[in-house]
C-alpha positions in Angstrom: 18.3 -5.8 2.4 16.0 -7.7 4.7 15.6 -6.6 8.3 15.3 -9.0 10.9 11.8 -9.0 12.5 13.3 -8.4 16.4 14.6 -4.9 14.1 11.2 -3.7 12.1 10.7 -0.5 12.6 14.5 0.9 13.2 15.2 4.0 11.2 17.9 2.1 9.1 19.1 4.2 6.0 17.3 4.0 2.6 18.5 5.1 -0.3 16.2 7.1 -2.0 17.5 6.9 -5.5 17.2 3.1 -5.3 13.6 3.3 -4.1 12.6 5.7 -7.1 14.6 3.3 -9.2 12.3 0.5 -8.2 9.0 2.6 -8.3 9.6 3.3 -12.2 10.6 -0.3 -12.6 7.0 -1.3 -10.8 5.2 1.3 -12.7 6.3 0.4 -16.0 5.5 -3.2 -15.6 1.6 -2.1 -14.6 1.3 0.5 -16.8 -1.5 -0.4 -19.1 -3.7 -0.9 -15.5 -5.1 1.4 -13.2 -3.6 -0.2 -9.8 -2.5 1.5 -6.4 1.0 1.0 -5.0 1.1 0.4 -1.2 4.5 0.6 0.0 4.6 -2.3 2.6 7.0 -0.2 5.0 6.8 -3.1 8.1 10.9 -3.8 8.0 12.1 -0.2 8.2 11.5 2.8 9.7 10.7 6.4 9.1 13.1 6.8 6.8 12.1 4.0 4.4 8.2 6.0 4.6 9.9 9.2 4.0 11.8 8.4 0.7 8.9 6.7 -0.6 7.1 9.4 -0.1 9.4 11.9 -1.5 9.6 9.2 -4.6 5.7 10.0 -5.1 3.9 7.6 -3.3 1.1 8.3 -0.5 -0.3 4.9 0.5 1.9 2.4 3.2 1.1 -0.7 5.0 2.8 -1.5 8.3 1.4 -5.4 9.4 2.0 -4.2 13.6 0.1 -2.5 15.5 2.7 -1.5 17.9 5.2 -0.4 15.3 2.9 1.3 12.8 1.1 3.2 15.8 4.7 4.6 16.9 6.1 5.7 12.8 2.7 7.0 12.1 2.8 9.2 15.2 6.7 10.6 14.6 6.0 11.0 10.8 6.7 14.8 9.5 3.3 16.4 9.9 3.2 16.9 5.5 3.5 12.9 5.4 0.6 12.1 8.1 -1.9 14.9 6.6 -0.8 13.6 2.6 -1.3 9.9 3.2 -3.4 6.7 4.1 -2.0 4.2 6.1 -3.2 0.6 5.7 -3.3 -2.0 8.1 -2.3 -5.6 6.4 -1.5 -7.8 9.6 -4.0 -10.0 12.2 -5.8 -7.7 14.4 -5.9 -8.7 17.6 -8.6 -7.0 19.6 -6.7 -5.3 22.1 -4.8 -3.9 19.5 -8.0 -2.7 17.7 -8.5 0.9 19.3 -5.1 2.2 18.4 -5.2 0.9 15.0 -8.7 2.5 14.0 -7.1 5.8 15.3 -4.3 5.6 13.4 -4.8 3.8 10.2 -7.4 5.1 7.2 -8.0 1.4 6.2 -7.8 -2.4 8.0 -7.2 -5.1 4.6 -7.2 -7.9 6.9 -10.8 -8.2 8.1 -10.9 -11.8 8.7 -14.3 -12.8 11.7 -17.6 -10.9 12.2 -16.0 -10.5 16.2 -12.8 -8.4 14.9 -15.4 -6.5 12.2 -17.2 -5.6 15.1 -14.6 -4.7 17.4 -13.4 -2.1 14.8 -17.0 -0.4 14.1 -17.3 0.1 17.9 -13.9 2.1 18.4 -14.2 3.6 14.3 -18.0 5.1 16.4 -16.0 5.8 19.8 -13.5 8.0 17.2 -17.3 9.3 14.7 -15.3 7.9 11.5 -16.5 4.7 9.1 -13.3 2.5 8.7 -12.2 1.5 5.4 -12.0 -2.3 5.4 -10.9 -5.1 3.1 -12.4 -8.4 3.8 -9.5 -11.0 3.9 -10.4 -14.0 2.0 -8.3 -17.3 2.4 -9.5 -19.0 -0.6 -6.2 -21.3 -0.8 -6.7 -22.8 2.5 -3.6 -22.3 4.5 -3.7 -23.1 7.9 -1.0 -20.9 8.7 -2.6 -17.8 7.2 -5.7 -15.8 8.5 -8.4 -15.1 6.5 -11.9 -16.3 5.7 -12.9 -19.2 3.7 -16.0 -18.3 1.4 -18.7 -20.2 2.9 -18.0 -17.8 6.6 -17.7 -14.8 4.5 -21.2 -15.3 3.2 -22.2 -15.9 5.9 -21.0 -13.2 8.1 -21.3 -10.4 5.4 -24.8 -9.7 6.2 -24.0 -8.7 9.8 -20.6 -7.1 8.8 -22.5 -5.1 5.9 -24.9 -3.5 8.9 -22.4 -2.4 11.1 -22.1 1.6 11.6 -18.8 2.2 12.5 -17.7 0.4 8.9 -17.4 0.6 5.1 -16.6 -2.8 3.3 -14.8 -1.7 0.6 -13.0 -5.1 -0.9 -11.5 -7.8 -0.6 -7.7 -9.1 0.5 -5.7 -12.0 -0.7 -2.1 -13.3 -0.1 -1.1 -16.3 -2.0 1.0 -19.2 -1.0 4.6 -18.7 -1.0 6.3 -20.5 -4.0 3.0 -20.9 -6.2 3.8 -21.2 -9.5 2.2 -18.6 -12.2 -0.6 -20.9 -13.5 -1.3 -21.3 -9.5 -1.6 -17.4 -8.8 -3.9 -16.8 -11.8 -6.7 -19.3 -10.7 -6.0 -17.9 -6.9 -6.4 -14.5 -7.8 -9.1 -14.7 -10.6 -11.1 -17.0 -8.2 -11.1 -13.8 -5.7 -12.2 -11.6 -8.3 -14.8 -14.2 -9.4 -16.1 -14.3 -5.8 -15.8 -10.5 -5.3 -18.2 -10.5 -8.4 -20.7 -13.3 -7.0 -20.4 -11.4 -3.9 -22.1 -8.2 -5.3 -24.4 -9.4 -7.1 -25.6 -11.2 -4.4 -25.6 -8.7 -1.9 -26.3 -5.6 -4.5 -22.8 -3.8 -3.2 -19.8 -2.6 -4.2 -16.4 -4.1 -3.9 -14.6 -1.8 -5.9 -10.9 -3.1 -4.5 -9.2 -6.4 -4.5 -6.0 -6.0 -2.7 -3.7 -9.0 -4.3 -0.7 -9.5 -5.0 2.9 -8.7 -3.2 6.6 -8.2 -4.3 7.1 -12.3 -5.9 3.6 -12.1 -7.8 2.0 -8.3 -8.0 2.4 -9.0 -12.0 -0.2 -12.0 -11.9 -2.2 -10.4 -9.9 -2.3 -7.4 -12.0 -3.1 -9.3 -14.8 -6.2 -10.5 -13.0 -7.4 -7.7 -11.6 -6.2 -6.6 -8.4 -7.0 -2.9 -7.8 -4.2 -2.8 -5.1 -0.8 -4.2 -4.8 1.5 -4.4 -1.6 5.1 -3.8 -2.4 8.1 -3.9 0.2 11.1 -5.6 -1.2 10.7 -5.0 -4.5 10.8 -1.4 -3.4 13.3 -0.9 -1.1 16.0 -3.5 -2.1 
């Protein structure tokens, strides 16, 4: 059960046996790795965070600022304090402020201007923001994200900001790739997470790759997160 996007956010029922259902499923087919299931909770509404919460997970992604802002804010007290909330979609910078006071990390990092635009509100609020760096490394023009010539080139400047702490990287594939496809996409990010510090004499401890069609491949090649939403809740 899709819900249309002019309905994300509406508190539509979710059954919580089928949710823990899928979570075991998911969990069984990663379990020789050590990877973090984000429940991608953008199409429903608080009751699709609750039951995955009461299923056992503590990490969800919302992709709008609007929407995320408003579930995060009528979430049970228990389920705020117990969680982090991840921000996956393009951040706009007038949506900046409310997302840096409400989400624990941004994954979709994708210009020095937006990285800068969070440090100064994560400084307004005296936190460092967890972000992910989104790399586009297969090139669609439809799809944010940085290609690895700017990322270079704006890491320096994005590694000095205060209000910050660069803690990986992001992908989304193309939809429809075939497998052979995903495992040079997703092992070229972890190739260029590698390059990146040794280079730079960092840490990148997360790659974020991976989503309900391909979390599998991506596993395989080493994402550290994976962002789940139908495979979860349908």
């Amino acid at each position: 059960m899709l819900i249309p996007s002019q309905s994300w956010g509406e508190d539509i029922a979710i059954d919580f046996s089928l949710v823990k259902k899928n979570l075991n499923v998911i969990q069984n087919n990663i379990a020789h790795y050590k990877v973090n299931i984000i429940a991608v909770t953008k199409y429903f509404g608080l009751k699709g965070i609750e039951a995955a919460y009461k299923a056992g997970l503590r990490d969800f992604a919302e992709s709008r600022a609007q929407d995320g802002v408003k579930k995060i804010e009528a979430l049970p007290e228990e389920i705020r304090k117990n969680s982090t909330f991840h921000f996956i979609g393009h951040l706009q910078s007038n949506k900046a402020e409310k997302v840096v006071e409400h989400f624990d990390v941004i994954q979709s990092v994708d210009s020095l201007k937006i990285a800068e635009t969070i440090s100064k509100f994560a400084c307004l609020y005296k936190k460092r923001e967890a972000v992910l760096l989104q790399l586009n490394n297969a090139g669609e023009e439809q799809k944010s994200g940085y290609t690895k010539e700017q990322l270079v080139q704006d890491l320096p400047k994005i590694l000095s900001l205060e209000g910050i702490e660069v803690i990986g990287l992001m992908n989304m594939a193309p939809m429809g790739a075939d497998e052979s496809e995903l495992e040079r996409l997703f092992n070229d990010v972890r190739e260029f997470r590698d390059k990146l510090e040794i280079q730079f004499k960092i840490s990148l401890p997360q790659l974020s790759m991976g989503m309900s069609d391909d979390y599998i491949v991506a596993v395989r090649e080493g994402a550290t997160m994976i962002r789940i939403g139908r495979k979860l809740f349908t």
